[in-house]
C-alpha positions as CSV (number, residue, x, y, z in Angstrom):
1,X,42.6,13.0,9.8
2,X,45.2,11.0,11.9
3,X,48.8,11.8,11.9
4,X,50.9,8.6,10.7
5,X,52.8,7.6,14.1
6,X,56.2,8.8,13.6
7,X,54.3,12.9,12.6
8,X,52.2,12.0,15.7
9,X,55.5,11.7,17.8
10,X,57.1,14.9,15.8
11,X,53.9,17.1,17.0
12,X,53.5,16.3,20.3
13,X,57.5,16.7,20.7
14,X,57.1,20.1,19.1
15,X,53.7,21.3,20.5
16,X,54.7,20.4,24.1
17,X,58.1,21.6,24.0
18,X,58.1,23.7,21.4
19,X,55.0,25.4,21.4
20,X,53.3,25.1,25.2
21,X,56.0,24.8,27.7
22,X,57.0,29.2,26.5
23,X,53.3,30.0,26.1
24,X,52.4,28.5,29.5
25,X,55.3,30.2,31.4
26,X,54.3,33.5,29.5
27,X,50.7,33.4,30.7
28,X,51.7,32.3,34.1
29,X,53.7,35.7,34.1
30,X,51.1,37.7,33.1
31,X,48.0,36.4,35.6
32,X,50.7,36.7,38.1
33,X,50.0,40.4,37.4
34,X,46.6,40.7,37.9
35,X,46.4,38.6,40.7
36,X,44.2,40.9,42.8
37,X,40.8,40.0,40.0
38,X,42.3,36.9,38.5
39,X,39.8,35.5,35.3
40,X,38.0,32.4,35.6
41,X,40.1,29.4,34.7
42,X,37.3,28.5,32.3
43,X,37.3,31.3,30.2
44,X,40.8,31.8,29.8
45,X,40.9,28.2,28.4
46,X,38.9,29.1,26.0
47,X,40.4,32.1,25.1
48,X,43.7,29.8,25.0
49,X,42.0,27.8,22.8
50,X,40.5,30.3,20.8
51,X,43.8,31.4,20.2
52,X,44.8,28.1,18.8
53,X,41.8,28.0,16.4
54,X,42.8,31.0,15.3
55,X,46.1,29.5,13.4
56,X,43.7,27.2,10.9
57,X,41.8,30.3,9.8
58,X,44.9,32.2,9.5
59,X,46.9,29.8,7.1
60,X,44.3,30.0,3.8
61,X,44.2,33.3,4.3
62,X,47.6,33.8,4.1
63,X,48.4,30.9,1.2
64,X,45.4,33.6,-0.9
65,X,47.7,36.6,0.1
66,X,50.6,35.2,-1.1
67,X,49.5,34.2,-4.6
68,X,47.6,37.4,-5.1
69,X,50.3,39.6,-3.9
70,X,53.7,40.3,-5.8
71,X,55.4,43.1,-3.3
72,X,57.1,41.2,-0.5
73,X,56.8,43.9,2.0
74,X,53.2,44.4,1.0
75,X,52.9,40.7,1.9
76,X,54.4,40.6,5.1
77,X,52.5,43.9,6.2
78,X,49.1,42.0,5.1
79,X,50.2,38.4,6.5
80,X,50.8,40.9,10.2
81,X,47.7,42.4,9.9
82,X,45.4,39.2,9.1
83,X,47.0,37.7,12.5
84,X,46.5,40.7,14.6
85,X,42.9,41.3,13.2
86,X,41.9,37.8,13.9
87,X,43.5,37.3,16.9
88,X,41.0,40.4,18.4
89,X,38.2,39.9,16.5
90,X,38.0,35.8,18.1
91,X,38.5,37.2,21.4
92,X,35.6,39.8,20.5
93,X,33.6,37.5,20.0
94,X,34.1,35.0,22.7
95,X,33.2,37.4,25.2
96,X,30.8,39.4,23.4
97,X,27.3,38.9,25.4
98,X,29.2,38.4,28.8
99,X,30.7,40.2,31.8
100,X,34.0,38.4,31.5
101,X,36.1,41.6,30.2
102,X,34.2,43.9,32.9
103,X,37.2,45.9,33.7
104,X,40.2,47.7,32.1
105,X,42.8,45.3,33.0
106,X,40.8,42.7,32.0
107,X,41.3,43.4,27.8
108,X,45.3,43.0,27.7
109,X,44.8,39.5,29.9
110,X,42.5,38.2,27.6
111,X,44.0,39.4,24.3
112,X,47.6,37.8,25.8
113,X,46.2,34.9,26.5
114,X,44.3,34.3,22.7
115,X,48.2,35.6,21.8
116,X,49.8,32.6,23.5
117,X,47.5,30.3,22.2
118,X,48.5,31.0,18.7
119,X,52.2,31.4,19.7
120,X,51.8,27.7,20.7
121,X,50.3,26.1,17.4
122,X,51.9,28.5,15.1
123,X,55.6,28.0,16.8
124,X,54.1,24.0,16.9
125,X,54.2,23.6,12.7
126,X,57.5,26.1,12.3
127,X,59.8,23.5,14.1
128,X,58.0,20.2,13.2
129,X,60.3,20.1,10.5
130,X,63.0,20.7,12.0
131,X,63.1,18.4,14.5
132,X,61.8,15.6,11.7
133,X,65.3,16.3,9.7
134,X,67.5,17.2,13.0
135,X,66.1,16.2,16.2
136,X,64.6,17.9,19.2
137,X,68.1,19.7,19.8
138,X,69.1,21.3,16.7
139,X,65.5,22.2,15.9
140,X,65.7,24.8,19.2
141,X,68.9,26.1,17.2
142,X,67.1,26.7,13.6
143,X,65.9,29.4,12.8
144,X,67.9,31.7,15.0
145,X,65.2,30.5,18.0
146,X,62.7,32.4,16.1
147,X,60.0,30.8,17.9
148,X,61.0,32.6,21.1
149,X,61.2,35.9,19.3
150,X,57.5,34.6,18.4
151,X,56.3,34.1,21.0
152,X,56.9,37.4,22.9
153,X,55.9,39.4,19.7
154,X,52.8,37.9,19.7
155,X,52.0,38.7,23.2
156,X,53.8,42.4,22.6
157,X,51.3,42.8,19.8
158,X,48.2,41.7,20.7
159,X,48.9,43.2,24.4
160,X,49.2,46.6,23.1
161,X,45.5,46.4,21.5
162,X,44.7,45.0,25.1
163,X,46.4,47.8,26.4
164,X,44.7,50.2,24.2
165,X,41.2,48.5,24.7
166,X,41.8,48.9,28.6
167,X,42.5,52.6,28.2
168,X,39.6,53.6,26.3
169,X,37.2,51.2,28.8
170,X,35.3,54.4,29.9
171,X,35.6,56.3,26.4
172,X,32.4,56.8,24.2
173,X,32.1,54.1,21.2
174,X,33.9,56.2,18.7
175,X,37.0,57.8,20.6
176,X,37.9,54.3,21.9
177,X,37.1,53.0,18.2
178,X,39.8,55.1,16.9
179,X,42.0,54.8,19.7
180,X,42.3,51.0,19.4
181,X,42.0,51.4,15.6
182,X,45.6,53.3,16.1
183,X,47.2,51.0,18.4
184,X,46.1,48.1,15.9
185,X,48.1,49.7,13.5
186,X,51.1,49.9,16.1
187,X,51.4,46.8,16.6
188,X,51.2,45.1,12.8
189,X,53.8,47.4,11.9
190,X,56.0,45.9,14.9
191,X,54.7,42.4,13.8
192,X,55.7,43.3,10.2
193,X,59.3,44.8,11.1
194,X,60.2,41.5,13.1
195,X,59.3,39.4,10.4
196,X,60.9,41.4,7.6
197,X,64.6,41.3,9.8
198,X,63.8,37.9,10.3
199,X,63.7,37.3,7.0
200,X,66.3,39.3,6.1
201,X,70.0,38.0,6.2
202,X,68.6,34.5,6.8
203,X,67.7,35.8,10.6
204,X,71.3,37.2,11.3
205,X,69.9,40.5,12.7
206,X,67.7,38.1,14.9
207,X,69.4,38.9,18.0
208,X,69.3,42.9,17.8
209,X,65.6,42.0,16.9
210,X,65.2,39.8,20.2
211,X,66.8,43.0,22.1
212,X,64.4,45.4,20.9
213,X,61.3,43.2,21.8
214,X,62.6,43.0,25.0
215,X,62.7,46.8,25.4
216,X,58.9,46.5,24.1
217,X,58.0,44.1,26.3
218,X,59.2,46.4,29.4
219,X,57.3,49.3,27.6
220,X,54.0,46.8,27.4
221,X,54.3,46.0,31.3
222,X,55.0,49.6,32.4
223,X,51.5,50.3,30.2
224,X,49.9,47.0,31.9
225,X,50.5,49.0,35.5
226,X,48.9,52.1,34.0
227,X,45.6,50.2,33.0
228,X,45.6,48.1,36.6
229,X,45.7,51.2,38.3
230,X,42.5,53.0,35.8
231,X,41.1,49.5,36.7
232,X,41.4,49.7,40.8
């Protein structure tokens, strides 16, 4: 279905700047790290992509949560964990059958990647509306710029279940199995924490919250060098 023209301009303002600009200039970060075996272009596309696709599944699944769900926290733990789950299980199975992921470093790339591509669509519809009411500058000032908090707790997230898939490359079927299974859990109880102090106080807490994904973030590269180095 086509967007009327004036919603065509509104999503193209927010999906560019917005949504792709951050995600681009986070994934550019991270292949700059693994520059030694960088991924073919192609596949990280479609990864990227992947990532993107993910969003539509996402949002019916979260609508059903919400009506059949009364606890709030029970809600945002479940909306966390639907992201996080999907997010891996696309990536899964885009390279299940191929050699793509065919060392350890190769799991966080990917699963970063499939993370920014949902940053982008996902940050994409949150300021739409903004910027239809405000414009393009007051939208980058709703919200407490949760969507750059969003972005880099996507890629946190989903990087540590890289991380954890990159650690247990050589591990038997079960052991890494559990190991990811607990770093999964990790990282949808950070997703949930960041959207409950989001939420709470209308987002006034938001910048302690940006601090302590930062610190995450340095603990996520700092486990990035440990699984380049199992890789060489």
């Amino acid at each position: 279905m086509a967007l009327p023209g004036g919603d065509l301009k509104i999503f193209t303002l927010a999906f560019v700047f917005g949504g792709l600009l951050p995600s681009l200039l986070w994934l550019w970060f991270w292949l700059k790290e693994d520059e030694e075996h960088p991924e073919p272009k192609t596949i990280l596309a479609l990864v990227f992509l992947m990532g993107l696709a993910v969003v539509v599944l996402v949002l019916p699944i979260q609508k059903f949560i919400d009506t059949q769900i009364l606890s709030a926290s029970g809600k945002l733990v479940l909306w966390a964990a639907t992201e996080e789950a999907l997010k891996f299980l696309a990536v899964l199975l885009l390279l299940w059958g191929t050699h793509a992921a065919n060392e350890p470093i190769d799991w966080p790339i990917y699963l970063i990647t499939a993370a920014l591509g949902f940053a982008t669509l996902e940050n994409t519809l949150f300021l739409m509306k903004p910027i239809a009411v405000s414009g393009a500058t007051v939208s980058l000032l709703t919200g407490q710029l949760r969507f750059l908090g969003s972005t880099l707790l996507h890629t946190i997230a989903s990087g540590l279940i890289g991380i954890a898939m990159g650690i247990s490359f050589h591990l038997g079927i079960w052991r890494r199995a559990v190991l990811v299974f607990g770093w999964f859990l990790v990282a949808v109880t950070l997703h949930s924490a960041f959207n409950f102090f989001i939420i709470r106080n209308d987002g006034s807490d938001f910048m302690q919250v940006f601090a302590f994904l930062w610190v995450a973030a340095i603990i996520l590269l700092l486990l990035f060098e440990k699984v380049r180095r199992i890789s060489k």
